[in-house]
N, C-alpha and C positions, 0 to 999 in steps of 0.2 A: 387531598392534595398530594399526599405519598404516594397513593397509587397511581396519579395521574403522571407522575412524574416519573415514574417506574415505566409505565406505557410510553410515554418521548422515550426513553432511554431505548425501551426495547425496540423499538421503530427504527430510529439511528441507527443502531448495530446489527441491525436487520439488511439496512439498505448497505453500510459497510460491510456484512458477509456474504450478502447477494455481490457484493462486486468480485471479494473475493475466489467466489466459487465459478464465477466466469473462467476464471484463469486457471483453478487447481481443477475443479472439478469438469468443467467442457472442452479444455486445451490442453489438460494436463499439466502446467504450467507450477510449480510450488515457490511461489514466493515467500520470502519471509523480509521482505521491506515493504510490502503492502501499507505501512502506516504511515508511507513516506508521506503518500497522498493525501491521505485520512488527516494529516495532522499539517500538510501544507494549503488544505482546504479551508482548514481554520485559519489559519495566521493568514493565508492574504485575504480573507473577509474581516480579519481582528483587525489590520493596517490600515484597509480601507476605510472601515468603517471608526474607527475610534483614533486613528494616527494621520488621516490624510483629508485633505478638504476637495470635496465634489461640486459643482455647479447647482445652485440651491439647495445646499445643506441637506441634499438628501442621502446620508452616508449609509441608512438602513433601508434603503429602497432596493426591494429583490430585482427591479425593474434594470439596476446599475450592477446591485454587485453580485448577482449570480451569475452573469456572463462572463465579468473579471476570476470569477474563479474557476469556472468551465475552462477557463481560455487559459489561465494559470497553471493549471494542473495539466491539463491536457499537453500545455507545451513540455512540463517537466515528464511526463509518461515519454512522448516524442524522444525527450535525448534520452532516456535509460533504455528506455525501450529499444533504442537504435543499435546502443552497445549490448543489452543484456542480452537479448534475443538472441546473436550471435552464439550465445554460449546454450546448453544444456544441462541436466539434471541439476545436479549438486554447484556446481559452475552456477546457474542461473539463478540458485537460491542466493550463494554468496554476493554477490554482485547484487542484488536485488537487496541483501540485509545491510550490505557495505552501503550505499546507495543512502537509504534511510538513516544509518545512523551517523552519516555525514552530515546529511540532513540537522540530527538532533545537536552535534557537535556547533553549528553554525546559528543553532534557536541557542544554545546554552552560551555562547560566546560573543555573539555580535548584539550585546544588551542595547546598542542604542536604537534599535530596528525591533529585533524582539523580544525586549523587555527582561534577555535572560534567560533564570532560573523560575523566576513570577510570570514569567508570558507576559501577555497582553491583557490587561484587563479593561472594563468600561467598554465591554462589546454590546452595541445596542440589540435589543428584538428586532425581526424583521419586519416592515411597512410595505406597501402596494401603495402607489402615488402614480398618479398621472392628470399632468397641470395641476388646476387647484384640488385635486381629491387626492384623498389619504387614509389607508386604513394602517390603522397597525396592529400586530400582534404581542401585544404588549402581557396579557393576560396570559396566563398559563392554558386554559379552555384553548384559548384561540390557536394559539399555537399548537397542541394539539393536534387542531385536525389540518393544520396547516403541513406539520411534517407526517399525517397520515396521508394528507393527496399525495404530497412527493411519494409516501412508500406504495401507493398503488397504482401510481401512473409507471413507478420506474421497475415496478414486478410486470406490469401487462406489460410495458417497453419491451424488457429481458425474456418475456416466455414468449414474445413475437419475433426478439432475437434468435432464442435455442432452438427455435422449430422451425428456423424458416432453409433455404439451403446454405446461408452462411451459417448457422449454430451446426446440422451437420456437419459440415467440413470441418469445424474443431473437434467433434466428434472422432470424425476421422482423424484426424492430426492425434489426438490424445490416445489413441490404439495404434496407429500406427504410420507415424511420419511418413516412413520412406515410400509405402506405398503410395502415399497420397500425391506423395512427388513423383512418383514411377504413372502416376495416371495423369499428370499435368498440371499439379496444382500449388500453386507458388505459395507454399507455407510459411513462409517469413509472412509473407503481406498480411496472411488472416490472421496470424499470432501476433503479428503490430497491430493491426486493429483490434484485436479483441484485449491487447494487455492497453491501448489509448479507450477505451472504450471502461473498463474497470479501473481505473486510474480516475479519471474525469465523476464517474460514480463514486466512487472513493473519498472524490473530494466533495463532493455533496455532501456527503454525510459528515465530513469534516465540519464542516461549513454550517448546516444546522445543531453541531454539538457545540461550536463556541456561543451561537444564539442561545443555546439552553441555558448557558453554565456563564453567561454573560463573561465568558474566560476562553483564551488560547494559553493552552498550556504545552511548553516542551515534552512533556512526558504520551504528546497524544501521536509523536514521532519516532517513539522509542519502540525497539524489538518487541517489547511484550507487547505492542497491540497489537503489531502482525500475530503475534501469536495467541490471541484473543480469536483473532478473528479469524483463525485458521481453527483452532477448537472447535468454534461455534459451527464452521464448516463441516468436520468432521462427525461432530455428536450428532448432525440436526441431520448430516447424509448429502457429501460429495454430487455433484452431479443432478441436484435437483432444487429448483429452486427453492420450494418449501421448507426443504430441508433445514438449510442455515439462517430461515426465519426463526423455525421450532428451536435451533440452538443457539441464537441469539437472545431468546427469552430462557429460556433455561439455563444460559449464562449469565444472566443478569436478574432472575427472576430466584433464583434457587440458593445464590452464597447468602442473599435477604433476606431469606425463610430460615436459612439452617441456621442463621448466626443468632436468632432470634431462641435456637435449643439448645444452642451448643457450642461453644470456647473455638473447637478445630473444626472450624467449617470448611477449611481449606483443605486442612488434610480428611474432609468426607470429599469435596469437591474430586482432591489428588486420585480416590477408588475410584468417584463415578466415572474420571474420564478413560483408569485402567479396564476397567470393565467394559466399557465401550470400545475400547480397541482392540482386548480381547476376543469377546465375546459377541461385537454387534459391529465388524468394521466397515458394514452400511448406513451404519446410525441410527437414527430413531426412525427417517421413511423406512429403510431395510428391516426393520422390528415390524414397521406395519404392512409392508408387503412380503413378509413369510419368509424374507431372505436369510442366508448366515452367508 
């Protein structure tokens, strides 16, 4: 059951780094409110499903509230996205980490909506209902391989995205903007698409974390999970899908092993991430394709 439970977690943060790395690693883009989304994916599936009443009680049917949260999230990327984009570098991180933790500000203070400093609790597993049929994912198994379809439908998704001529042109855009505009190519629009596009993922992964953890927690809005998932970006290797899978389980897979020898597993964590920046600032694909 622990490991099982380790494998959802790593799947999750998988699919939340794979969004991430749309933006830092194929757009160039460095967010650090990424977990606006990640943590607003939760809470409007936590409302829905545990605070709000649906048309045949079916508050945990993916069939209702997966497109509420697509649609949720998607619209809150639309207005950051509108303003952030405007800005660059350092400018668009700010704005992006301001962004979120307005975010967090408004889960910790409008207790009667979300629940506070305790979130949301009493979030059901997810169900598949149509007319009188019903499955649910109640079991830990089931679920499972429920948010593994998600993690492999939405990796084939993203490598049909990076390879096709829209993922080049972020490509381009993340080497070199002005060229890309000196050749005709309206780079605001693909960087609106690609940060609506990572957003909306984002919140998926949100979204099956409250189903885990039967919990929306304010903290899942907070700075440190952009910077989770900016980590996991980086160890596992920028610009490649695989990458921020490998560091997504190595983020979640490795403080559980060391904690298991040793009192400072953080401060082992604190080397392994120095040494990687140092020493490997391809990551771990970069390790395996011969790079420094």
């Amino acid at each position: 059951t622990y490991i099982l439970s380790l494998g959802i977690e790593v799947l999750i943060f998988a699919i939340f780094a794979m969004s991430l790395d749309l933006l830092l690693g194929y757009t160039g883009l460095p967010s650090f409110g990424h977990a606006a989304f990640f943590g607003l994916g939760a809470y409007i599936l936590a409302y829905v499903s545990s605070r709000s009443e649906l048309a045949l009680g079916l508050t945990n049917n993916l069939l209702l509230t997966l497109p509420i949260v697509l649609l949720g999230t998607a619209l809150a990327a639309l207005v950051l996205g509108f303003f952030a984009l405007r800005t660059t570098g350092i400018y668009f991180l700010m704005i992006t980490l301001a962004f979120a933790q307005m975010l967090f500000s408004i889960a910790i203070r409008w207790s009667s909506v979300t629940g506070g400093s305790d979130g949301l609790t009493g979030v059901p597993r997810p169900a598949l209902g149509i007319g009188t049929w019903k499955y649910s994912f109640d079991d830990r198994v089931s679920f499972y391989y429920l948010v593994l379809v998600f993690f492999l439908i939405l990796w084939w998704l993203m490598r049909r995205i990076v390879r096709s001529p829209f993922g080049l042109a972020l490509r381009g855009i993340r080497t070199n903007e002005q060229r890309m505009r000196a050749l005709g190519y309206n780079t605001f629009r693909y960087k609106f698409t690609a940060f609506m596009l990572a957003g909306v993922i984002a919140g998926l992964a949100g979204m099956l974390l409250a189903q885990f953890f039967w919990h929306a927690a304010p903290q899942n809005l907070f700075w440190s999970m952009s910077g989770q998932a900016l980590i996991m970006v980086v160890v596992g290797g920028a610009g490649t899908l695989t990458g921020p899978v490998i560091g997504a389980a190595l983020m979640r897979l490795l403080p559980n092993i060391a904690s298991t020898y040793t009192q400072r597993s953080q401060t082992l964590m604190g080397l392994i991430l120095i040494l990687f920046v140092l020493f490997a600032p391809g990551g771990i694909i970069g390790i395996l394709r011969g790079r420094r």
